[in-house]
N, C-alpha and C positions, 0 to 999 in steps of 0.2 A: 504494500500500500504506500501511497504518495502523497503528498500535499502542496497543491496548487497556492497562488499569491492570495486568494482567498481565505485559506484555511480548509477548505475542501480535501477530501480523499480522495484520491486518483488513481483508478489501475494503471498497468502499465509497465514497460521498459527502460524508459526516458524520464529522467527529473523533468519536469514543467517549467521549473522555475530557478531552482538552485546548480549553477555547474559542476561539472566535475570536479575541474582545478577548483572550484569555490569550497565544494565539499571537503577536501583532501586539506586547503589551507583553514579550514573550521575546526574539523578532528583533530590536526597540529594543534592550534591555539588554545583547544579545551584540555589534550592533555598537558600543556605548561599549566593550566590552572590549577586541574586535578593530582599531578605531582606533591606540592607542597602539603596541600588538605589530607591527604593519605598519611603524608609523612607524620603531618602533625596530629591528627587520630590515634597511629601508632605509640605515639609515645605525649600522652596527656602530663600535661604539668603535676606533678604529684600534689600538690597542695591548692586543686585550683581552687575548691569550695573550703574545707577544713583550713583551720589556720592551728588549732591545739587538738592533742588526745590525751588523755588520762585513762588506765587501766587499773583494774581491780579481780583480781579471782580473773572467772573467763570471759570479762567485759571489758571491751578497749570501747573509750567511747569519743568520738568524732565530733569536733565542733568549729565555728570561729566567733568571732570578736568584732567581725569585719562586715560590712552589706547587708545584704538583704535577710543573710542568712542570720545574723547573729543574734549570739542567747546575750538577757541582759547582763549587766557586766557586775551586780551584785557580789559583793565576798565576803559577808557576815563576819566568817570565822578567820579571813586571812590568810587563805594556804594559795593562793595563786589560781586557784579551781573558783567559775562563776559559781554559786550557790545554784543555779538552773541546772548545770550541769551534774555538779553534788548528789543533788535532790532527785534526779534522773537516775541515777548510779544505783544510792541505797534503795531506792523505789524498787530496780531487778536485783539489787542481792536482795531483799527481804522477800521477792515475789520466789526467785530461785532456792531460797531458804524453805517458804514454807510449802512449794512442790514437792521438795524432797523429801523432808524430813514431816511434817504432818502430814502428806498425804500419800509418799512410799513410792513418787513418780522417779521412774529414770532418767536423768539428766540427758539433754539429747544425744551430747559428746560420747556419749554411753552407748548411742544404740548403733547397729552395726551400717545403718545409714550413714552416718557422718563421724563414724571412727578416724578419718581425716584430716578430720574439722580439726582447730587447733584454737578455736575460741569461737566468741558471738561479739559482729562487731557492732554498735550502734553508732547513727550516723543522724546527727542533730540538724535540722533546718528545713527551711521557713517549710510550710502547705496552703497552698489555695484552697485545696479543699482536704477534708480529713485532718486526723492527728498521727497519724500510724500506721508502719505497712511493715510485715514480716514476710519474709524470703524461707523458701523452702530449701532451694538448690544451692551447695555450698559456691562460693565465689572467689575471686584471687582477693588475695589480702589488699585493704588500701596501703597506701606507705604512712609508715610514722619515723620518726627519729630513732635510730639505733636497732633498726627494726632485723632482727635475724632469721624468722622464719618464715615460707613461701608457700606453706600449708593450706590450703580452701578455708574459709570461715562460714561462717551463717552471718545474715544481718537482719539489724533491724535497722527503720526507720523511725523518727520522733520527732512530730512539729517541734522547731523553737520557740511557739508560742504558749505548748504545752506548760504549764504550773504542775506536777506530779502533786503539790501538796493540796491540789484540787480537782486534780485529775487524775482518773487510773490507769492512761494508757499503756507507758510501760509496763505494768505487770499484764493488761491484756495481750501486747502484742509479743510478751516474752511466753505467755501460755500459747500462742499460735506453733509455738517453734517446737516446745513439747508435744504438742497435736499433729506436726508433720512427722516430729522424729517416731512417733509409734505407728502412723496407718497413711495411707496415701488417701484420706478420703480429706477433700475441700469443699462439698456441698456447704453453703451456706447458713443455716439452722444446725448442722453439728458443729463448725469450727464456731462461727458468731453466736451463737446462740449458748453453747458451754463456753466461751471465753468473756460472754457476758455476764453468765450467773457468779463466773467466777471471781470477778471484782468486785464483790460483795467484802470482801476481808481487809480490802483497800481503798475501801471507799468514805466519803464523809456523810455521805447524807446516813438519817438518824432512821430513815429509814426507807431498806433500799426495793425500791419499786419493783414487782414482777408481774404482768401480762400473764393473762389467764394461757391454764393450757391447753394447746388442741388434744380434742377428746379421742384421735385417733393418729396413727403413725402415718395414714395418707393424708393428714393435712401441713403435712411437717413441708412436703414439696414446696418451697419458693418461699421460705419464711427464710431469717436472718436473725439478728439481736434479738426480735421480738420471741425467737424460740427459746427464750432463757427462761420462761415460766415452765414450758414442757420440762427443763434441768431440774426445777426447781420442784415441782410433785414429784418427778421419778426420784429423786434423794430422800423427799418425806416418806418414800415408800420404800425405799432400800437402805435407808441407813440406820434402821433399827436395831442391824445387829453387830453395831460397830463401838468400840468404846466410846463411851462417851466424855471423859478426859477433856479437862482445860487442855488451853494450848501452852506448849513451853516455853516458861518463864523466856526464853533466847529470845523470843521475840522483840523484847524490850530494849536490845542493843540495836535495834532500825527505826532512828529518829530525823528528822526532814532539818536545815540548814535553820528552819524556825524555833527547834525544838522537839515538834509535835510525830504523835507515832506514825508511823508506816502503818504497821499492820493493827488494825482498832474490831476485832472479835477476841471474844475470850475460848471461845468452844470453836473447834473444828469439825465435829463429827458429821456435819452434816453435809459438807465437802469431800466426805472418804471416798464414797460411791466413784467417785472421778476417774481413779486407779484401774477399778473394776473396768468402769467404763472402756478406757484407752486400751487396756488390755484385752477387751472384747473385739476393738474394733482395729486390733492387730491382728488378732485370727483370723479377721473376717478378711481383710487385706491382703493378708497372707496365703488363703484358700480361692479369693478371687484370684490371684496373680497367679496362680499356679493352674487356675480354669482358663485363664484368656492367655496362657500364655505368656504372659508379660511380667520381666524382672520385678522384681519388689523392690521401691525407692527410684525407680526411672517410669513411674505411669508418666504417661502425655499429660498435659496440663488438662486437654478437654474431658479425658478419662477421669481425673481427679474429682472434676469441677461435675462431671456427670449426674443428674438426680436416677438415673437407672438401678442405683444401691441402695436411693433412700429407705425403701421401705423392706429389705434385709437389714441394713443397719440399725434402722431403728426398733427393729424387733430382736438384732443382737443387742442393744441397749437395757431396752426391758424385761426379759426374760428375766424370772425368778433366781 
């Protein structure tokens, strides 16, 4: 196909309009253009958006000081870290604390997905829209300073507009990353919908809202956050056989740059169900991938994202 001085489509042999030689000195010119652009893709300025990182445990966390991007420049306590940043940090060790250890989940670094992995990086700035996005597929390391290993990481994402001491995203979008490391399933109503009930333990309001739940496992299809009421009756009905134990005293060493606590429940019990759950819905991952044929930890995105499992899933959820 061709295109005439109009803009028209033209069969044919013959350019209409544009010569040979004209052609031949066009495709010269575009690639001196294209030369440089390539070059400079290849090798991105390591620092274009990040101007600082701070690490802790398996959090390297991504910031600047600078633009559009920048967290405010607050430092309470004087160590050189903005308090945003801080406040961002203990928000996932306290989230990461109390996965493990009150509710028995495996660390993701742990599962045989991302044995690779060599940490979770977070990566702070601005959003037009949302607060938060977690990455499944581990990625090449960003650079930092003195930086010695080349190992794939996990990331997360964290508006800089996020307040953690009023917001819970961090510890939601650090539960996303638990959620991938046990099951390849991304339908909407299990990741949003348990990742919502679950910031209940980090959350301030005095009392945290839950949406009624659908009265049946086929109405789960096309729901999101809102299905964090469905989390919330299946735990009233499953976590009766679970200790019922305060939560431990370690809690109290995750405090926010103001003071105030991180994690603000006394009892966990009603959160244990969780374990079960991800547990369920690895067998389940694990039995499909070996039915369709397809690796476990490399589904296709649209595989993931598919509602074709909802209604196994969520009947491996509630079973007794």
């Amino acid at each position: 196909m061709q295109i005439n001085g109009n803009g028209r489509y033209l069969p044919g042999q013959v350019f209409s309009v544009i010569k040979l030689e004209q052609l031949v000195y066009l495709l010269l010119g575009l690639s001196v253009l294209l030369i440089p652009g390539v070059s400079a893709w290849a090798r991105p300025h390591p620092k274009a958006l990040y101007t600082h990182s701070v690490a802790e445990g398996v959090f390297r966390v991504f910031y600047t000081t600078e633009g559009k991007h920048a967290v405010p420049a607050d430092d309470v306590d004087g160590n050189a870290v903005p308090d945003r940043v801080d406040d961002i940090l203990v928000q996932l060790k306290a989230a990461d604390w109390f996965y493990q250890t009150q509710l028995g989940l495996v660390p993701p670094l742990k599962h045989s997905r991302y044995t690779q992995s060599d940490g979770i990086e977070v990566h702070v700035q601005h959003f037009d829209q949302g607060t938060g996005l977690a990455f499944d597929e581990p990625t090449k390391p960003n650079w930092f300073e003195g930086q010695s290993s080349t190992a794939p990481t996990l990331k997360i994402k964290i508006g800089s507009q996020v307040d953690p001491r009023l917001s819970t995203t961090p510890a939601h979008e650090l539960f996303h990353v638990y959620q991938y490391a046990y099951s390849p399933f991304k339908t909407k109503w299990f990741t949003e919908g348990m990742a919502r009930w679950l910031e209940e333990p980090f959350s301030r309001q005095a009392q945290f809202a839950v949406p009624p739940s659908p009265s049946s496992c086929r109405e789960l299809t096309g729901m999101a956050y809102n299905a964090n009421g469905f989390f919330a009756r299946l735990a009233e009905r499953q976590f009766k056989g679970f200790d019922q134990a305060a939560i431990s005293d370690e809690y109290r060493q995750f405090v926010y740059s103001d003071g105030s606590p991180v994690i603000r429940i006394q009892s966990v019990y009603k959160f244990r169900p969780v374990k079960t759950w991800l547990e369920r819905a690895a067998e389940l991952g694990a039995r499909e991938s070996r039915r369709l044929g397809v690796v476990e930890g490399k589904w296709p995105e649209t595989l993931q994202r598919s509602a074709q499992f909802d209604l196994t899933l969520c009947e491996a959820l509630t079973k007794p």
